[in-house]
C-alpha positions as CSV (number, residue, x, y, z in Angstrom):
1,X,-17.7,-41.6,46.2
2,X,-15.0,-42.6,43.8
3,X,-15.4,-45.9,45.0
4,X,-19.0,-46.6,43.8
5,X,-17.9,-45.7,40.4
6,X,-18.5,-48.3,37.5
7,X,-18.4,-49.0,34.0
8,X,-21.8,-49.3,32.1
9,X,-20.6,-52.3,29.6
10,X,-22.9,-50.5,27.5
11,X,-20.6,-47.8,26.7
12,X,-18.6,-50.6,24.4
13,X,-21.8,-51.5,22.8
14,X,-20.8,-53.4,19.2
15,X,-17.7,-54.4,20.8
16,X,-16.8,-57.1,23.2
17,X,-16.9,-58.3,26.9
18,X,-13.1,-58.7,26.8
19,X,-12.2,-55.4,25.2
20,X,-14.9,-53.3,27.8
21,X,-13.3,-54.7,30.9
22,X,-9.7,-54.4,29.3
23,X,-10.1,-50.9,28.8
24,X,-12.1,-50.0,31.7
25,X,-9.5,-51.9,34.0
26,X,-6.7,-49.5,32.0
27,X,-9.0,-46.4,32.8
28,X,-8.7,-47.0,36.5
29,X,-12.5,-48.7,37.2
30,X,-12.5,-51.9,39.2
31,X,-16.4,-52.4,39.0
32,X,-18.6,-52.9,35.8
33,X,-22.5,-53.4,34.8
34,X,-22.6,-55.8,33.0
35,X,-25.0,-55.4,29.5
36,X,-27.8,-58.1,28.9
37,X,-29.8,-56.8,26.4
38,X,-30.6,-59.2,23.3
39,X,-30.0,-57.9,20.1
40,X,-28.2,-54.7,21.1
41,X,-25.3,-55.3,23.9
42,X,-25.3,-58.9,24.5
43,X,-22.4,-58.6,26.9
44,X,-24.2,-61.6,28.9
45,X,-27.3,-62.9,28.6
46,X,-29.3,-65.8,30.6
47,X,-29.2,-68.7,28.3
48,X,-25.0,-68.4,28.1
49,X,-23.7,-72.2,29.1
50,X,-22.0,-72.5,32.1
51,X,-18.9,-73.1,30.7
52,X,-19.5,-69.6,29.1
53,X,-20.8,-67.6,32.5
54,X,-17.7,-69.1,33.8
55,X,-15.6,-67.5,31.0
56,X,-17.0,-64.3,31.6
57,X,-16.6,-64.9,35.6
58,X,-12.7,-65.7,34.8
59,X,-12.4,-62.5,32.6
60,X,-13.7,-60.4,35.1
61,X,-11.5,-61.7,38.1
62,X,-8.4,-61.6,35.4
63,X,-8.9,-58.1,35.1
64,X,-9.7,-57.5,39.6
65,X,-13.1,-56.1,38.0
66,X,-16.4,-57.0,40.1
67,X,-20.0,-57.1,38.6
68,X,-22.6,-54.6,40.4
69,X,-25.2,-55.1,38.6
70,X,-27.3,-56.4,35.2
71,X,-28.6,-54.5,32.8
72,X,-31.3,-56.5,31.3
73,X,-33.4,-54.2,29.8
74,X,-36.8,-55.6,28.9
75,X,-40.2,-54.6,28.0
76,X,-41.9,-55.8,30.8
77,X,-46.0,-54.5,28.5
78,X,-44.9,-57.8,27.1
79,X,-44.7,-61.6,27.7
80,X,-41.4,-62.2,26.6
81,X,-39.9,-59.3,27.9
82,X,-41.3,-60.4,31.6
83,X,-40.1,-63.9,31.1
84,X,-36.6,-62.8,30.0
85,X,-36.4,-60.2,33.0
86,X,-37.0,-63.0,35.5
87,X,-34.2,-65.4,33.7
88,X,-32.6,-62.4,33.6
89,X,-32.1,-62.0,37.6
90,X,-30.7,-65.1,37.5
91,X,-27.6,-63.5,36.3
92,X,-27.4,-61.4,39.3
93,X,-27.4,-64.5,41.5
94,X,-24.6,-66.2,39.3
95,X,-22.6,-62.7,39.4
96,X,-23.2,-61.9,43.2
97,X,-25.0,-58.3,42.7
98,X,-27.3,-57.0,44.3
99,X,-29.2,-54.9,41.0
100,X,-31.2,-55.9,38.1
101,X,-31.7,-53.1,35.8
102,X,-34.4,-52.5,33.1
103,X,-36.9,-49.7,31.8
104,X,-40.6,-50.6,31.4
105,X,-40.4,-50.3,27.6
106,X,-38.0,-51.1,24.7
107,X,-34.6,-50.6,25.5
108,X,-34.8,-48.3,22.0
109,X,-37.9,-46.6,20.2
110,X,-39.9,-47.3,23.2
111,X,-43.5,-46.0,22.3
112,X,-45.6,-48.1,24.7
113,X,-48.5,-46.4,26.5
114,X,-49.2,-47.4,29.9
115,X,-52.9,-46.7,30.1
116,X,-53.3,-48.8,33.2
117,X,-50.6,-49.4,35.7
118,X,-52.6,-52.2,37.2
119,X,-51.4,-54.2,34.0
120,X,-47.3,-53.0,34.7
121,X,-47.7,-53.6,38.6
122,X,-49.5,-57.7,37.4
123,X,-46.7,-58.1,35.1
124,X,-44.0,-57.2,37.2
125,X,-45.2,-59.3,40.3
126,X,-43.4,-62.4,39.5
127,X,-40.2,-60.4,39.2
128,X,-40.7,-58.7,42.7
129,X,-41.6,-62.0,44.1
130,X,-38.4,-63.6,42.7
131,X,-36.4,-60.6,43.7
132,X,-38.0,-60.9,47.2
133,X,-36.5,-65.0,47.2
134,X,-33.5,-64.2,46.0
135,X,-32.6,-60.8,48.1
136,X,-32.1,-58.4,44.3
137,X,-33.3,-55.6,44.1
138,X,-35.5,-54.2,40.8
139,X,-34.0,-50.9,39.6
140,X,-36.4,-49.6,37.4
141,X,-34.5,-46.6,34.9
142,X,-35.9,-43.1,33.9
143,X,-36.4,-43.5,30.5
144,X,-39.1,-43.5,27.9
145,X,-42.1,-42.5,27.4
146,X,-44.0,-43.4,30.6
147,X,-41.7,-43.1,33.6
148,X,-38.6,-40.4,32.2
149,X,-38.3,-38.7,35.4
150,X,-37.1,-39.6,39.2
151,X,-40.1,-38.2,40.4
152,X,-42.2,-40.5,37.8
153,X,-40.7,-43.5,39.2
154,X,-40.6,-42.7,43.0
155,X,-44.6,-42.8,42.5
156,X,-44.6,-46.3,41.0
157,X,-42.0,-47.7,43.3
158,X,-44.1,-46.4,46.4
159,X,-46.9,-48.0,44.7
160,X,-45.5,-51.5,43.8
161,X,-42.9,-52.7,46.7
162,X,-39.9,-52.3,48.5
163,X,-37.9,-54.4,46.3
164,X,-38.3,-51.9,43.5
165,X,-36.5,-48.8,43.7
166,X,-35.3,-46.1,41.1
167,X,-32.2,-46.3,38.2
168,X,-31.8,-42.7,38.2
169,X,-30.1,-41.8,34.5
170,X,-28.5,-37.9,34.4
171,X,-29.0,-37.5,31.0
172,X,-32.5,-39.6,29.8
173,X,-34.6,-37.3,32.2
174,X,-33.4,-34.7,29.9
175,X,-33.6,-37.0,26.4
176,X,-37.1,-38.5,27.5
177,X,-38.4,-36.3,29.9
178,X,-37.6,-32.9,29.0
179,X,-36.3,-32.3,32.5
180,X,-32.7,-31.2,34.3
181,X,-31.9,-33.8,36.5
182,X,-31.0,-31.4,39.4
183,X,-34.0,-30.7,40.9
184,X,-35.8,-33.9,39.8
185,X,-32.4,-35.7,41.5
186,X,-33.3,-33.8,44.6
187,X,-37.0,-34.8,44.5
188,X,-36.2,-38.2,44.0
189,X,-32.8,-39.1,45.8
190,X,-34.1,-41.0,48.7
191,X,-35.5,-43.3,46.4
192,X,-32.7,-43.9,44.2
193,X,-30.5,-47.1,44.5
194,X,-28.1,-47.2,41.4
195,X,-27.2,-44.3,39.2
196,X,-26.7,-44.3,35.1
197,X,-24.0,-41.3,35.1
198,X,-24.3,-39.6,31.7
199,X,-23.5,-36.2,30.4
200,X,-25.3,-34.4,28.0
201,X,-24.6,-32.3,24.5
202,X,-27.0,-30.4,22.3
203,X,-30.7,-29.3,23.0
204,X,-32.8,-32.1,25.1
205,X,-34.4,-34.5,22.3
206,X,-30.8,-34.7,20.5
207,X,-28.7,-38.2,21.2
208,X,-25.4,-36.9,22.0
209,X,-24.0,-38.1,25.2
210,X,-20.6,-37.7,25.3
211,X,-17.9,-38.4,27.8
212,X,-18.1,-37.3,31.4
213,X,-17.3,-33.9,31.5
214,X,-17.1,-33.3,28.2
215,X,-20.8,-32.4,27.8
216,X,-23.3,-29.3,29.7
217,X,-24.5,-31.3,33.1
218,X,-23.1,-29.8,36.3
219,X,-21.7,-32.9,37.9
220,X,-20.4,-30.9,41.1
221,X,-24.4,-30.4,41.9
222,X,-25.5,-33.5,41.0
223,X,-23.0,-35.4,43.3
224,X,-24.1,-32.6,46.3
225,X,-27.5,-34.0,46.1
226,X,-25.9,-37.2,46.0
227,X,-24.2,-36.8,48.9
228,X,-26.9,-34.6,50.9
229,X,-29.2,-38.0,50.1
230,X,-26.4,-40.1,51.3
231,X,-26.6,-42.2,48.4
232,X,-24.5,-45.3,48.6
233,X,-25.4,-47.6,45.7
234,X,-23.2,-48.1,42.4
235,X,-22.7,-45.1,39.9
236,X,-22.3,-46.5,36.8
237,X,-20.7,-45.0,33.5
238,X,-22.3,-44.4,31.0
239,X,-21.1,-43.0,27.5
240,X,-23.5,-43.5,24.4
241,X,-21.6,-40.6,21.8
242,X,-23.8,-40.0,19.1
243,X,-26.1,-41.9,16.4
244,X,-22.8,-42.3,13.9
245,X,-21.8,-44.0,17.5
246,X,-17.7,-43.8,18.1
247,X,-15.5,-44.2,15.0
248,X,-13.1,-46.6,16.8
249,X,-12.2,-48.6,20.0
250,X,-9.8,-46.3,20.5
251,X,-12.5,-43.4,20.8
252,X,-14.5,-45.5,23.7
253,X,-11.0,-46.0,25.6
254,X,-10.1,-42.7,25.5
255,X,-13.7,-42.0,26.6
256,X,-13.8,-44.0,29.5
257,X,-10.2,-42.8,30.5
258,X,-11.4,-39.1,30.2
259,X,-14.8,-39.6,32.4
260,X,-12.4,-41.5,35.1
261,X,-10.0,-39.0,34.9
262,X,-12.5,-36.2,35.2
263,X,-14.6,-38.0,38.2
264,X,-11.2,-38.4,39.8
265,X,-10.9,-34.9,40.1
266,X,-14.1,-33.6,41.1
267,X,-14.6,-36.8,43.8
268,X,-11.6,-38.4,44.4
């Protein structure tokens, strides 16, 4: 499975493009997901120039990194967030990936209230529709307040279309939902198409999400179920440290370098 590993841009959040895939390339990963969300990690975002998506498509192949997917969170309760989700999958036809990646709420302080989920399932039929055109596939994350678990999700999906599958984040079932992933992982697997690899420090509402391996999840049994659900799709890195976030760039390097070297061990 070492193979399907990825960077999460994310993880460099308030730094740049350039120095994420630097140091992920030095860490040993060869496949990123890339961050589009406005006004948090704008590592791409859907009105960039061409001359600029070019940039970014000359930075990657500098560094032998390909794109697997875009995370364009997006509140999709609103207008704006549907209409920037659907420019939003035009990224993933300019970077040749298969996954567009949001939640159903903010991307932070999400406190939306899906009363109805005939409202979600009309809001997101444009998206589907252009994701049925265009061959993507909607990978809808736990996270939350409405849909924090796998098994949340895999009831919405099987309500809305095949094009829409589950984003299945280690550690937000625990943040949001209050859950361990393992037996929600289980419950959920064969609905899963890309994976948010996250660990987890301190009790379950705290934000501490270290490096891989460095935090209390039991990666050996999450990547049994994995493997029992023969789960192919990308599994993405994702380090978010604390609310002080990481003092340095050095601090997300050596990060990244520990979670690779870690994964390498228990997967390679």
């Amino acid at each position: 499975m070492l193979e399907q590993l990825a960077i999460n841009s994310n993880t460099y959040h308030g730094y740049s493009l350039e120095e994420a895939v630097k140091g992920a390339s030095e860490a040993g990963f060869t496949q990123i997901e890339l961050a589009a969300v406005k006004e948090h990690t704008a590592h791409v975002l859907p009105d960039m120039s061409p001359g600029e998506l070019q940039d970014v498509k000359q930075l990657l192949l500098d560094y032998g990194m390909k794109c697997v997917g875009i995370g364009a969170h997006s509140n999709v309760m609103r207008k704006d967030g549907v209409e920037n989700l659907l420019k939003s999958i035009d990224l993933a036809v300019e970077f040749n990936c298969k996954y567009i990646v949001t939640a159903t709420g903010d991307a932070h302080g999400d406190t939306d209230v899906i009363e109805d989920e005939r409202v979600l399932a009309a809001n997101l039929q444009p998206i589907i529709e252009k994701c049925e055109t265009l061959n993507k596939l909607l990978v809808l994350e736990t996270h939350g307040n409405n849909y924090p678990t796998g098994s949340s999700l895999k009831k919405l999906s099987k309500m809305l279309h095949k094009r829409v599958k589950i984003n299945y984040d280690t550690a937000n079932v625990i943040f949001y939902g209050n859950v361990l992933p393992y037996g929600d992982l289980e419950a959920s697997v064969d609905y899963v198409e890309f994976i948010h690899l996250k660990d987890k420090l301190g009790v379950n509402n705290e934000w501490n999400f270290p490096a891989i391996g460095d935090g209390n999840l039991d990666f050996g049994r999450i990547f049994a179920t994995l493997k029992k659900g023969n789960y192919k799709g990308p599994i993405s890195i994702e380090v978010e440290f604390t609310p002080a976030g990481p003092a340095n760039l050095e601090e997300v390097n050596d990060s990244v370098q520990r979670s690779f070297n870690y994964l390498s061990r228990i997967i390679g």
